[in-house]
LOTORTI-593943 format. One record per residue: residue in one letter; x, y, z of N, C-alpha, C in turn. Coordinates in steps of 0.2 Angstrom, whole numbers, padded with zeros to 4 digits, always signed. Example, Ala and Ser with C-alpha at 12.3 -4.5 7.8 and 13.67 -1.06 7.14 Angstrom:
REM residues 2
a+0066-0028+0039+0062-0022+0039+0066-0016+0039s+0064-0011+0035+0068-0005+0036+0064+0000+0039
***
This chain:
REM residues 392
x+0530+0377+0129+0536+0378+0125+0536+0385+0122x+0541+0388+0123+0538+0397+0122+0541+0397+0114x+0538+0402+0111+0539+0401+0102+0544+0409+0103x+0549+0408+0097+0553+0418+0096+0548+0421+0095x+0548+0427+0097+0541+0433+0092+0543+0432+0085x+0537+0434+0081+0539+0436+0076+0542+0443+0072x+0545+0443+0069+0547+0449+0067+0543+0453+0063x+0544+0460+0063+0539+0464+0061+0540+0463+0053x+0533+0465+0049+0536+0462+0041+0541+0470+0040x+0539+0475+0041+0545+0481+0039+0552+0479+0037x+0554+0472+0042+0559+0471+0042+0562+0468+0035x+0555+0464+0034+0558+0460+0027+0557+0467+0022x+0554+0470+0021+0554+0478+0018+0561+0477+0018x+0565+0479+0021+0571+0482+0021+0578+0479+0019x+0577+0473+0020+0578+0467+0015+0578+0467+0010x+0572+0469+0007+0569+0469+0001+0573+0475-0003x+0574+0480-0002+0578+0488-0001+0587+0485-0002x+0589+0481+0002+0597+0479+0003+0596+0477-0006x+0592+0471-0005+0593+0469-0013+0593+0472-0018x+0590+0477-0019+0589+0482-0025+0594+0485-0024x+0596+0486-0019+0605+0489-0019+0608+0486-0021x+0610+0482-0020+0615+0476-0021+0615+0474-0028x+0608+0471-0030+0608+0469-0035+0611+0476-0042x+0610+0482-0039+0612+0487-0043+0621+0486-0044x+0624+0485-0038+0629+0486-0037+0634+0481-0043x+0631+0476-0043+0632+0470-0044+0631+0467-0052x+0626+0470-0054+0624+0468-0062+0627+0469-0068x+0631+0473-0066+0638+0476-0072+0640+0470-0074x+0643+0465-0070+0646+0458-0072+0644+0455-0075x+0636+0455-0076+0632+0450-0080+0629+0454-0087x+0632+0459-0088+0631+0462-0094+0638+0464-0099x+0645+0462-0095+0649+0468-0099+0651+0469-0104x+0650+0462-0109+0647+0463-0116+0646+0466-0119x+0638+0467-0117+0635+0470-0119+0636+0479-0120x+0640+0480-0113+0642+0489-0111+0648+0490-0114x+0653+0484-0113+0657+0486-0119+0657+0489-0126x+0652+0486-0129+0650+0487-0136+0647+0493-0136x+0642+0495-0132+0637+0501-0132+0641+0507-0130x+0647+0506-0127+0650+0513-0126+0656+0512-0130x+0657+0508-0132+0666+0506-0137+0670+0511-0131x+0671+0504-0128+0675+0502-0121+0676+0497-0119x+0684+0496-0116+0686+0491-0116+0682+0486-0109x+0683+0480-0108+0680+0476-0103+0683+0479-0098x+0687+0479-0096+0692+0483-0090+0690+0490-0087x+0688+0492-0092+0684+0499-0091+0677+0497-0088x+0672+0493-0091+0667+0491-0089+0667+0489-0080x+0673+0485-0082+0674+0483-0075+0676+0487-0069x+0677+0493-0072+0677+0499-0068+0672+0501-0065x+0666+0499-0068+0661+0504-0066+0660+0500-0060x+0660+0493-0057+0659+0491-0052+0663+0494-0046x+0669+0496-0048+0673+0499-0044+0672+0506-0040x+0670+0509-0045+0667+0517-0044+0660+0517-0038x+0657+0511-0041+0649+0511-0036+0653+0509-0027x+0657+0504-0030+0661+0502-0021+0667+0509-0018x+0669+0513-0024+0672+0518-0021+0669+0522-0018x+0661+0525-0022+0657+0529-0019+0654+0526-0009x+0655+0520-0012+0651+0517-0004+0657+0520+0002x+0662+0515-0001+0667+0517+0005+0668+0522+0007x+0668+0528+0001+0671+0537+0005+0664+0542+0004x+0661+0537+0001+0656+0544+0002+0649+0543+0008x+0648+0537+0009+0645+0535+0014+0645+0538+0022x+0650+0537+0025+0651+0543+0029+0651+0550+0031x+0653+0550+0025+0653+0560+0027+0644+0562+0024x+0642+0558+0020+0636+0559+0019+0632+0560+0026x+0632+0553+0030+0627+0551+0036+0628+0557+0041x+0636+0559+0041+0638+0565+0047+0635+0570+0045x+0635+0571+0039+0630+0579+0036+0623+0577+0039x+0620+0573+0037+0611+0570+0040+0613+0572+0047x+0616+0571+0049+0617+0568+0058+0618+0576+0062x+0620+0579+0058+0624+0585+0061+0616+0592+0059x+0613+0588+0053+0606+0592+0053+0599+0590+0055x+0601+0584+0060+0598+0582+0065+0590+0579+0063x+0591+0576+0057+0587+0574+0053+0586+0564+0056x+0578+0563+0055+0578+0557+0057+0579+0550+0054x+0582+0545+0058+0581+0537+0053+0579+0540+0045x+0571+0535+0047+0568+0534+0041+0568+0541+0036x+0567+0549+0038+0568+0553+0033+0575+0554+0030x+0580+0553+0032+0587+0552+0030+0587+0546+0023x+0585+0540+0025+0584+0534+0023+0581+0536+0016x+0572+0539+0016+0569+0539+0009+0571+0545+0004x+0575+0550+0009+0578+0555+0005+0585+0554+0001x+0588+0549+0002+0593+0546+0000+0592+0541-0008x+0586+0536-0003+0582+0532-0007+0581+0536-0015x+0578+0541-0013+0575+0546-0019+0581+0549-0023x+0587+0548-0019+0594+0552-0023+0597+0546-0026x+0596+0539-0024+0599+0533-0027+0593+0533-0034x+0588+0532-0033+0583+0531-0039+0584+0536-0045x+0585+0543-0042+0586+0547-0047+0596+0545-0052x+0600+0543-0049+0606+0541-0050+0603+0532-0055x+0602+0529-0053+0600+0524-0056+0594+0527-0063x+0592+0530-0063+0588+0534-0068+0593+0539-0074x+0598+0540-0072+0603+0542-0074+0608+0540-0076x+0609+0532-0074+0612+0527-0076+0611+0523-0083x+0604+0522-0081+0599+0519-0087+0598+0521-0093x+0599+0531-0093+0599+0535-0099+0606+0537-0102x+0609+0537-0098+0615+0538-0099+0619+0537-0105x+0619+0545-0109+0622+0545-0118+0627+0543-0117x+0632+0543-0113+0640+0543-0113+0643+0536-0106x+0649+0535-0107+0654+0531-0101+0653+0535-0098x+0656+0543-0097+0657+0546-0092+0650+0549-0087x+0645+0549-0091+0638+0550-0089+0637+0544-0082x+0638+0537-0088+0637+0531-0082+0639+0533-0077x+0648+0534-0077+0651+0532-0074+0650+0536-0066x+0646+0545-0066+0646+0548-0061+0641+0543-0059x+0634+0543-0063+0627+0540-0063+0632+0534-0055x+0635+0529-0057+0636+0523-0052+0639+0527-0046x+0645+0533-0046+0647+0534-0038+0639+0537-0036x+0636+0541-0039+0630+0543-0035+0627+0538-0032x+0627+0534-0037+0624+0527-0033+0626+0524-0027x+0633+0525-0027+0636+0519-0021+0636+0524-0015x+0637+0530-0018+0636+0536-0011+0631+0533-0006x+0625+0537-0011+0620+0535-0007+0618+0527-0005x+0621+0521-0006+0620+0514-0007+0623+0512+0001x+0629+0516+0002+0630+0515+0010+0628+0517+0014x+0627+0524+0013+0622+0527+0018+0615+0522+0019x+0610+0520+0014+0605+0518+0015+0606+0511+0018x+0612+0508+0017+0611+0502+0020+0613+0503+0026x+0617+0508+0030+0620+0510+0037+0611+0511+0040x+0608+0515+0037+0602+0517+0039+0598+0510+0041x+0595+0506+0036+0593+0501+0035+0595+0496+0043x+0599+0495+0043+0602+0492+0049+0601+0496+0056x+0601+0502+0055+0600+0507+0060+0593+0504+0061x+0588+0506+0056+0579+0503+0057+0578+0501+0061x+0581+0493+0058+0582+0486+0059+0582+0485+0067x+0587+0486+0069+0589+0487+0075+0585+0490+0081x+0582+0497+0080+0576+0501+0083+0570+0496+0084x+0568+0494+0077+0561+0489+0078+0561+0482+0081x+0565+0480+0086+0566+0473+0088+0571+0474+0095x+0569+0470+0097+0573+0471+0105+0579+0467+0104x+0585+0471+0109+0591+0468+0108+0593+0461+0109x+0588+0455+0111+0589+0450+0108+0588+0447+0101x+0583+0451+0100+0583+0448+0092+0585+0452+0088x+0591+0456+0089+0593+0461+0083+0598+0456+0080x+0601+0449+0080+0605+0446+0079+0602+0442+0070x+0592+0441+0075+0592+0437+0069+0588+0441+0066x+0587+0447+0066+0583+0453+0062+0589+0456+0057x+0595+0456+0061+0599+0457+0055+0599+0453+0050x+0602+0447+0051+0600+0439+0048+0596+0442+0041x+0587+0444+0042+0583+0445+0037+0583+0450+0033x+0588+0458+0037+0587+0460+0030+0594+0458+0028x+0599+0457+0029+0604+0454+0026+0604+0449+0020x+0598+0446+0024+0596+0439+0018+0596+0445+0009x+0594+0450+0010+0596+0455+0003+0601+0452+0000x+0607+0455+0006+0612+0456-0001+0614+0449-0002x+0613+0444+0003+0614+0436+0000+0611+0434-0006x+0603+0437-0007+0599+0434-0012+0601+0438-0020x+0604+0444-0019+0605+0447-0026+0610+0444-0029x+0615+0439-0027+0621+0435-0031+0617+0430-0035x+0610+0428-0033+0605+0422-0033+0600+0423-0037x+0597+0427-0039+0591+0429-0042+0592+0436-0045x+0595+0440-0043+0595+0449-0044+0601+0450-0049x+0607+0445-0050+0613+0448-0055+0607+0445-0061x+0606+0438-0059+0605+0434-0067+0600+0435-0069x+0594+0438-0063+0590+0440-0069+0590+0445-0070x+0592+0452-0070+0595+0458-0073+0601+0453-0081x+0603+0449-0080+0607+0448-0086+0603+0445-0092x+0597+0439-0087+0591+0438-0093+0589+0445-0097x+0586+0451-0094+0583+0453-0096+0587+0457-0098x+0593+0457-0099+0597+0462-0104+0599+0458-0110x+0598+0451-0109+0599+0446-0114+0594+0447-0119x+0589+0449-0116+0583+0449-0121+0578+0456-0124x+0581+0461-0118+0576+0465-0120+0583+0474-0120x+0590+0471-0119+0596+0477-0118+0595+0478-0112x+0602+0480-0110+0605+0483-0105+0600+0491-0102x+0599+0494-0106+0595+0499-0103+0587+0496-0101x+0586+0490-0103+0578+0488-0099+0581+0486-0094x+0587+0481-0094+0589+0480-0087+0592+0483-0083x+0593+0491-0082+0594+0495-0078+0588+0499-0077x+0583+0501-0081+0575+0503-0080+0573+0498-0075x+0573+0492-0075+0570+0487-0071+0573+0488-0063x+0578+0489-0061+0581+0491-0055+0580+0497-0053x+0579+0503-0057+0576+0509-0057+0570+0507-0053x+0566+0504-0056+0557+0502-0054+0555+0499-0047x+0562+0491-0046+0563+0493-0039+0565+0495-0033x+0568+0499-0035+0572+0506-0030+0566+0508-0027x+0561+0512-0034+0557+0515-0032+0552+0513-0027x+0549+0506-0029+0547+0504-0025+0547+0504-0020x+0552+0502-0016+0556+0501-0010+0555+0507-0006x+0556+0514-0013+0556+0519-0007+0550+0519-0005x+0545+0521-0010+0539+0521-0010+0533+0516-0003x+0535+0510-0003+0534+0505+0004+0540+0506+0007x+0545+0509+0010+0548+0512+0015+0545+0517+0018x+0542+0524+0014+0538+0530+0014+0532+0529+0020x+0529+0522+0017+0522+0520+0019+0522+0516+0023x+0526+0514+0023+0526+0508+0030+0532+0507+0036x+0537+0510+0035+0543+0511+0040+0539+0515+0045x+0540+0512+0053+0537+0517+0055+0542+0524+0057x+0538+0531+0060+0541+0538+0056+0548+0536+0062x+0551+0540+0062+0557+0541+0066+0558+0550+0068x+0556+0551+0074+0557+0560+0074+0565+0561+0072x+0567+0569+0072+0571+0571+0070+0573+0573+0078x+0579+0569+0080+0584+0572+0083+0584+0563+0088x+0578+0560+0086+0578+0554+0089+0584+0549+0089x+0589+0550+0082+0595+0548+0083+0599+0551+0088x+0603+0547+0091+0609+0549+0096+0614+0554+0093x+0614+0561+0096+0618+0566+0094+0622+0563+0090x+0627+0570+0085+0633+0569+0083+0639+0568+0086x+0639+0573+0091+0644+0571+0096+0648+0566+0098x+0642+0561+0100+0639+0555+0103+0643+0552+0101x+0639+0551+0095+0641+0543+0089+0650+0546+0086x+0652+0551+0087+0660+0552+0086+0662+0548+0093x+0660+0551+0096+0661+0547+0106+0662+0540+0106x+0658+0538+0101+0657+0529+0101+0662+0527+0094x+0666+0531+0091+0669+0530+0088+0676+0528+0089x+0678+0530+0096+0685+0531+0099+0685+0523+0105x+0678+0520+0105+0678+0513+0106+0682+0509+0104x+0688+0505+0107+0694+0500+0105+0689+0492+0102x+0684+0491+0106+0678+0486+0103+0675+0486+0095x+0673+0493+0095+0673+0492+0091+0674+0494+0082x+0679+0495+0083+0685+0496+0077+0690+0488+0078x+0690+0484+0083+0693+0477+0084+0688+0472+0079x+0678+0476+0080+0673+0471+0079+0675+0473+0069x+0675+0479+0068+0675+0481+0060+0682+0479+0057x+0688+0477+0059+0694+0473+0057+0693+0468+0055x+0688+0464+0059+0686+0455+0060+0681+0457+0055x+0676+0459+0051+0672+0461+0047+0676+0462+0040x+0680+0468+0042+0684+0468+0034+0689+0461+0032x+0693+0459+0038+0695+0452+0034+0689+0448+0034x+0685+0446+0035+0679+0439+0033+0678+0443+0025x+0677+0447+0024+0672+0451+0018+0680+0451+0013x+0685+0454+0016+0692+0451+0011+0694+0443+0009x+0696+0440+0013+0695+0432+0013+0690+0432+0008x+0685+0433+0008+0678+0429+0005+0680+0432-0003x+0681+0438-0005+0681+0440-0012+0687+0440-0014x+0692+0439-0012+0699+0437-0014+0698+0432-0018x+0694+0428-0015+0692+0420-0018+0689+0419-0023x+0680+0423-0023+0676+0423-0026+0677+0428-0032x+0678+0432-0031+0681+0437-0038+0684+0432-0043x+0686+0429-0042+0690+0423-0047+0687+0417-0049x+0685+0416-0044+0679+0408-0044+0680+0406-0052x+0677+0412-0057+0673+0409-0063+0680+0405-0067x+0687+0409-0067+0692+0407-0070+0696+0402-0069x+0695+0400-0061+0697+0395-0058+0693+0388-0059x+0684+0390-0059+0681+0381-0059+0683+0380-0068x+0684+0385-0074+0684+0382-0078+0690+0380-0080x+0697+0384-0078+0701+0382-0082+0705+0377-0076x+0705+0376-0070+0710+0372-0063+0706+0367-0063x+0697+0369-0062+0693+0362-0061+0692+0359-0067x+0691+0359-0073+0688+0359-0077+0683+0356-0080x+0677+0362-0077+0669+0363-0081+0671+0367-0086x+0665+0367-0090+0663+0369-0095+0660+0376-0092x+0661+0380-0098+0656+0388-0094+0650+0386-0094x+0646+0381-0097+0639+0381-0095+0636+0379-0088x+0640+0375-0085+0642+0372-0078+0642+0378-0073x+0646+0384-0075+0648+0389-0070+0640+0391-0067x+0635+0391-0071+0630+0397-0067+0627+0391-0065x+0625+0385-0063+0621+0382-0059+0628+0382-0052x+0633+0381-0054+0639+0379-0047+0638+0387-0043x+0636+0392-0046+0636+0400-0043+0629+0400-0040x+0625+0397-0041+0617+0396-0040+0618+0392-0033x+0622+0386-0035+0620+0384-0027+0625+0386-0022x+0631+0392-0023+0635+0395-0020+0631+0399-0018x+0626+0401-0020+0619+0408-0015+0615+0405-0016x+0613+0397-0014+0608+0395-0008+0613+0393-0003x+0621+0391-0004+0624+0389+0003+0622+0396+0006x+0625+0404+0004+0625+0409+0007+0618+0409+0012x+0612+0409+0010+0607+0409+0011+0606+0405+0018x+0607+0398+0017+0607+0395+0021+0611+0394+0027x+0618+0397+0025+0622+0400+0032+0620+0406+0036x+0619+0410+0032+0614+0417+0034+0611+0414+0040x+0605+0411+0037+0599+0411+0042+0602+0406+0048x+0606+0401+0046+0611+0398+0052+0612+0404+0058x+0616+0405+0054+0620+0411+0058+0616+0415+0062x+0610+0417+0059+0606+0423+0062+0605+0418+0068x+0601+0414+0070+0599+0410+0073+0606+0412+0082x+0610+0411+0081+0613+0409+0085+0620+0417+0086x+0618+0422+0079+0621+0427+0082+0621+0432+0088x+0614+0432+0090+0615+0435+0097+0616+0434+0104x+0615+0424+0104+0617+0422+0110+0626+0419+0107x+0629+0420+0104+0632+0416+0105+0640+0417+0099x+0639+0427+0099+0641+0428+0093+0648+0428+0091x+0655+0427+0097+0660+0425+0096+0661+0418+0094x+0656+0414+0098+0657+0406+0094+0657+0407+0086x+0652+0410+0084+0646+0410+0076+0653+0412+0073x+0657+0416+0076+0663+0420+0072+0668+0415+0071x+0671+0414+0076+0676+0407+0077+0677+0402+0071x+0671+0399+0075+0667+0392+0069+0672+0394+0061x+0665+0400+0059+0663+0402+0054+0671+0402+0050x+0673+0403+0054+0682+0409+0051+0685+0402+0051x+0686+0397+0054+0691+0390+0055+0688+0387+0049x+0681+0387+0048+0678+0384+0044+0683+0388+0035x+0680+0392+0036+0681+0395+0030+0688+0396+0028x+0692+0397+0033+0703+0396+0032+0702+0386+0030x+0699+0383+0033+0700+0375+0028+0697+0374+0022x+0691+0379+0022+0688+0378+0014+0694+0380+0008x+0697+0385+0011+0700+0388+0007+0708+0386+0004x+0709+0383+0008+0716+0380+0008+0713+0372+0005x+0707+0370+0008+0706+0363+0002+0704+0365-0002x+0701+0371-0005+0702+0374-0013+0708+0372-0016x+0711+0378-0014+0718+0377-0016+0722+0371-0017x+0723+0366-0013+0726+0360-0014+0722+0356-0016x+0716+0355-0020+0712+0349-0022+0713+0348-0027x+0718+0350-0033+0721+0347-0037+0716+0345-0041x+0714+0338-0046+0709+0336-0050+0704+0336-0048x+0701+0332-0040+0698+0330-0036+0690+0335-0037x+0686+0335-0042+0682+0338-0044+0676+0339-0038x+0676+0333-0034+0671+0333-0029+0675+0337-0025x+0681+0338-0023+0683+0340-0018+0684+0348-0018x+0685+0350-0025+0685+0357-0026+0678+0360-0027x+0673+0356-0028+0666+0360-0029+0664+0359-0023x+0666+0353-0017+0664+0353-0010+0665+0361-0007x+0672+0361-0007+0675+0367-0005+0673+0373-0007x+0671+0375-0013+0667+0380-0015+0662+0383-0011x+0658+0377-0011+0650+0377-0008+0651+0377-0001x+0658+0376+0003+0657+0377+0010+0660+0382+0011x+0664+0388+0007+0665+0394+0006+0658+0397+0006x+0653+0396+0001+0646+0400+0005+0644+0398+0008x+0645+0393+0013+0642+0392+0020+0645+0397+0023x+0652+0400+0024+0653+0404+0029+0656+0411+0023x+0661+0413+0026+0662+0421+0024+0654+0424+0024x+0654+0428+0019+0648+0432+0019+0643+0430+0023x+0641+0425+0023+0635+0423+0028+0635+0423+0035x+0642+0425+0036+0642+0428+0045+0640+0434+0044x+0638+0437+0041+0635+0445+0043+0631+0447+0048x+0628+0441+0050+0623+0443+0055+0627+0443+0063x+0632+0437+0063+0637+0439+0067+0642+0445+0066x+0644+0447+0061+0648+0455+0062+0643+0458+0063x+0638+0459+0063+0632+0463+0065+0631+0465+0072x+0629+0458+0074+0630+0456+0080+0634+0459+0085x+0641+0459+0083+0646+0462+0087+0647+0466+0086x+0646+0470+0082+0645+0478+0081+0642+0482+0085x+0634+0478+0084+0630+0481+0088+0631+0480+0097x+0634+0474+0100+0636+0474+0104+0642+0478+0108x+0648+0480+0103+0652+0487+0107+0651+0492+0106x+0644+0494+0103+0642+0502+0101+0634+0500+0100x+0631+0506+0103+0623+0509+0101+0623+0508+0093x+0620+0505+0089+0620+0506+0082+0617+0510+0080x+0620+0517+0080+0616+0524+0076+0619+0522+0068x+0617+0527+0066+0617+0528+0060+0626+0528+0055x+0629+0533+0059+0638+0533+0059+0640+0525+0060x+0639+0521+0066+0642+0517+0066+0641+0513+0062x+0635+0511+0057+0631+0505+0054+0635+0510+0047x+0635+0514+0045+0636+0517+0038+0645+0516+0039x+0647+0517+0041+0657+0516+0043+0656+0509+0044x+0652+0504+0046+0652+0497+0045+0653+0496+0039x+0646+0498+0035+0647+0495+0028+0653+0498+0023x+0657+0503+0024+0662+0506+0022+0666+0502+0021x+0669+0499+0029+0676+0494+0030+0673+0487+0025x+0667+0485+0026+0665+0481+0023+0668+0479+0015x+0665+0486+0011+0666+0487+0004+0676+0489+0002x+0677+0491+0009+0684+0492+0009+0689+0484+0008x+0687+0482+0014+0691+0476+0014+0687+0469+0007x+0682+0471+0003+0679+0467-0004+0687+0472-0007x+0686+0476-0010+0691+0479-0013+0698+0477-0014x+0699+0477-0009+0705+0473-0005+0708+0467-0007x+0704+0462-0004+0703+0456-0009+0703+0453-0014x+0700+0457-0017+0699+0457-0025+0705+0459-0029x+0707+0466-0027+0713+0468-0027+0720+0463-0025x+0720+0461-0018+0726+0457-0018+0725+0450-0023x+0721+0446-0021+0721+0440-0028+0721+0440-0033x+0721+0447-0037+0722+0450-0044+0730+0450-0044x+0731+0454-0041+0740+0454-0039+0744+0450-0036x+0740+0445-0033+0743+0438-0035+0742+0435-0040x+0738+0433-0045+0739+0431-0051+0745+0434-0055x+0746+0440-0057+0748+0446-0061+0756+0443-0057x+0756+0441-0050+0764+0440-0049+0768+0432-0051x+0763+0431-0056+0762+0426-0057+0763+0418-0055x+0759+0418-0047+0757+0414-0045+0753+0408-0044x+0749+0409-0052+0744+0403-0053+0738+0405-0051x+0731+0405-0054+0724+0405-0057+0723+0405-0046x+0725+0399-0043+0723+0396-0037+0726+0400-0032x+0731+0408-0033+0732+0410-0028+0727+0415-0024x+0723+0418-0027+0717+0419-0022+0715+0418-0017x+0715+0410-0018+0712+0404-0013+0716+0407-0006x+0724+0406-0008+0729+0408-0003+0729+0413-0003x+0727+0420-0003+0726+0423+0001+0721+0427+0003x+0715+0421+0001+0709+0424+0003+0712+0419+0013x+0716+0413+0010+0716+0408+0019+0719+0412+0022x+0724+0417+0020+0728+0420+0025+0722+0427+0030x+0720+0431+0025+0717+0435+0028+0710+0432+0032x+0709+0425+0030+0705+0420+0035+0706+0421+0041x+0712+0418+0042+0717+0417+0048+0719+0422+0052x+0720+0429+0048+0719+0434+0053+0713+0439+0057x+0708+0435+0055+0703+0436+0054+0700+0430+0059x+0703+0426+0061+0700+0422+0065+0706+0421+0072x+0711+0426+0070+0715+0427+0077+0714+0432+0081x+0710+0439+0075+0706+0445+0079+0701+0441+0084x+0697+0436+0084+0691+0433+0088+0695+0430+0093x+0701+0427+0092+0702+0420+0096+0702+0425+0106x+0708+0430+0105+0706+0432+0111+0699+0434+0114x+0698+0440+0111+0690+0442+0116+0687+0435+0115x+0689+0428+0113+0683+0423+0114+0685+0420+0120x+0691+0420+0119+0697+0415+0126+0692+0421+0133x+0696+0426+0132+0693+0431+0136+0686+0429+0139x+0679+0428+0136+0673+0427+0135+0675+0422+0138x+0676+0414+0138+0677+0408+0142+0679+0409+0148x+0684+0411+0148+0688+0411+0156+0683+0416+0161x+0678+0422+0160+0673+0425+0162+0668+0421+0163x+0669+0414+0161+0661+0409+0161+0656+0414+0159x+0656+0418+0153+0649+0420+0149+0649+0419+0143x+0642+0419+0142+0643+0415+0134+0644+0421+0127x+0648+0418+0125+0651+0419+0119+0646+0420+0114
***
């Protein structure tokens, strides 16, 4: 019986790299108490900074990788010199005398945060053969799953106990490391071994794959439409107690977790199905959110089978990415863009559906809709894939 090879451990490196991002990205929310107070500023403001970090990703990501690409600089050196530009920005963040200090401190961050995760993926990709880029993505991806799980709450512990500036020093700490075991053990990548600029513009004018990155921004929409709201919705619609909420968010990123690695398994043979499923699954979760009414099982069922899917197909959006395009470095950096764009989005419409005041649960409706559209980009190229007798 033949075993899969194993993967290289760099891989989990790089994983390991996604989370110190992510967990950076993301920490603001489990502090903003605390930041409100320290800078005498409102929550909303606070709440901004997460904004600034995802704005820096979406527009600065890009034009950054195209400068690297255009001076024909390699993977890995683009990667740790970026590394070194996030670490220095997160060290800036930590000391940070003022709002407005922070507030650069996070876009430098989120600049450099898409780029290295575009890259990251790029690695990923070069070190494992195109069969298993499916579930190699899967592992480092398993990052940004594990930092809603381990990486917000404990940066919150230790801001509970030791402030807000140890809890930004401590992500500082991991950053570095990361570069530091990236440095030492990525293997080297020469310079120009990336696919021209030219090229990767070339592959940009692909109808495949801007169809693959639509079907990514709605899953990644749908998902946070929802979850952005979560907290308001299990206490005041379900109603738990706020101490309730962080065990019911704890098994929402092991569901993550555990769909992930599902998904990874089956995203390279099989990656229109993994999206299909995934998307049906996730348009019923979401609508039986919404209509569960008291039915407390029925509403925390539905939660937890929302992190079985959305976010946890990434190794499927991956997947198909990598499938209508070479994954250089431009196409994996503009991935994560639409990504961070269509979370925005999300967040943003469900927020403006409450504000039109539609009720704590309109989220849910219109995280199902962007579901739905999001599961009707797939339907054809899948019909298509069938009628070809290939698999899907």
């Amino acid at each position: 019986m033949s075993t899969r090879p194993r993967l290289p451990l760099t891989i989990y490196l790089l994983g390991a790299t996604i989370f110190s991002l992510v967990t950076a990205e993301f920490m603001v929310a489990g502090m903003m108490p605390a930041l409100a107070e320290a800078f005498s500023v409102s929550l909303g403001e606070v709440g901004n900074l997460i904004a600034y970090y995802a704005l820096g990703m979406a527009l600065g990501g890009p034009p950054v990788t195209v400068l690297l690409l255009s001076r024909g600089i390699g993977s890995k050196q683009a990667l740790v010199g970026l590394l070194a530009v996030y670490v220095i920005g997160g060290a800036l963040a930590a000391a940070a005398p003022s709002y407005a200090v922070l507030a650069v401190a996070r876009v430098i961050m989120g600049v450099s945060s898409a780029a290295c995760i575009g890259l990251c993926m790029t690695l990923c990709a070069a070190m494992v053969t195109r069969e298993e880029r499916g579930r190699a993505a899967s592992v480092v991806l398993a990052g940004l799953m594990f930092s809603p799980v381990a990486g917000v709450p404990l940066t919150a512990w230790i801001e509970q106990h030791h402030g807000w500036r140890a809890s930004s020093w401590a992500v500082v700490a991991l950053a570095l490391a990361c570069t530091l075991l990236v440095t030492l053990r990525v293997p080297a990548s020469q310079a120009g071994g990336e696919p021209k600029l030219g090229q990767q513009w070339a592959t940009l004018r692909n109808p495949k794959l801007w169809s693959a990155y639509l079907t990514s921004g709605l899953i990644i929409g749908a998902t946070f439409a929802a979850f952005s709201y979560c907290t308001p919705i299990l206490i005041d619609e379900v109603g738990l107690k706020p101490s309730q909420v962080a065990p019911i968010l704890a098994l929402y990123g092991v569901a993550n977790l555990i769909g992930n690695m599902v998904v990874g398994r089956f995203a390279d043979s099989h990656t229109f199905t993994a999206l299909g499923l995934g998307l049906a699954l996730l348009v019923l979760a979401l609508c039986g959110f919404a209509l569960a009414g008291d039915l407390t099982w029925l509403n925390l069922g539905c939660f937890i089978a929302i992190g079985l899917t959305g976010v946890a197909l990434n190794p499927a959006m991956v997947a198909r990415v990598m499938k209508a395009a070479e994954p250089g470095a431009l196409v994996n950096t503009l991935h994560t863009s639409v990504i961070t764009a269509g979370l925005a989005l999300g967040s943003w419409a469900g927020g403006a559906a409450i504000e039109a005041g539609w009720g704590l649960r309109a989220p849910l409706w219109v995280g199902a809709g962007l579901a739905l559209l999001g599961l009707l980009s797939v339907i054809r190229p899948l019909a298509a894939r069938r009628l070809q007798g290939t698999c899907a």
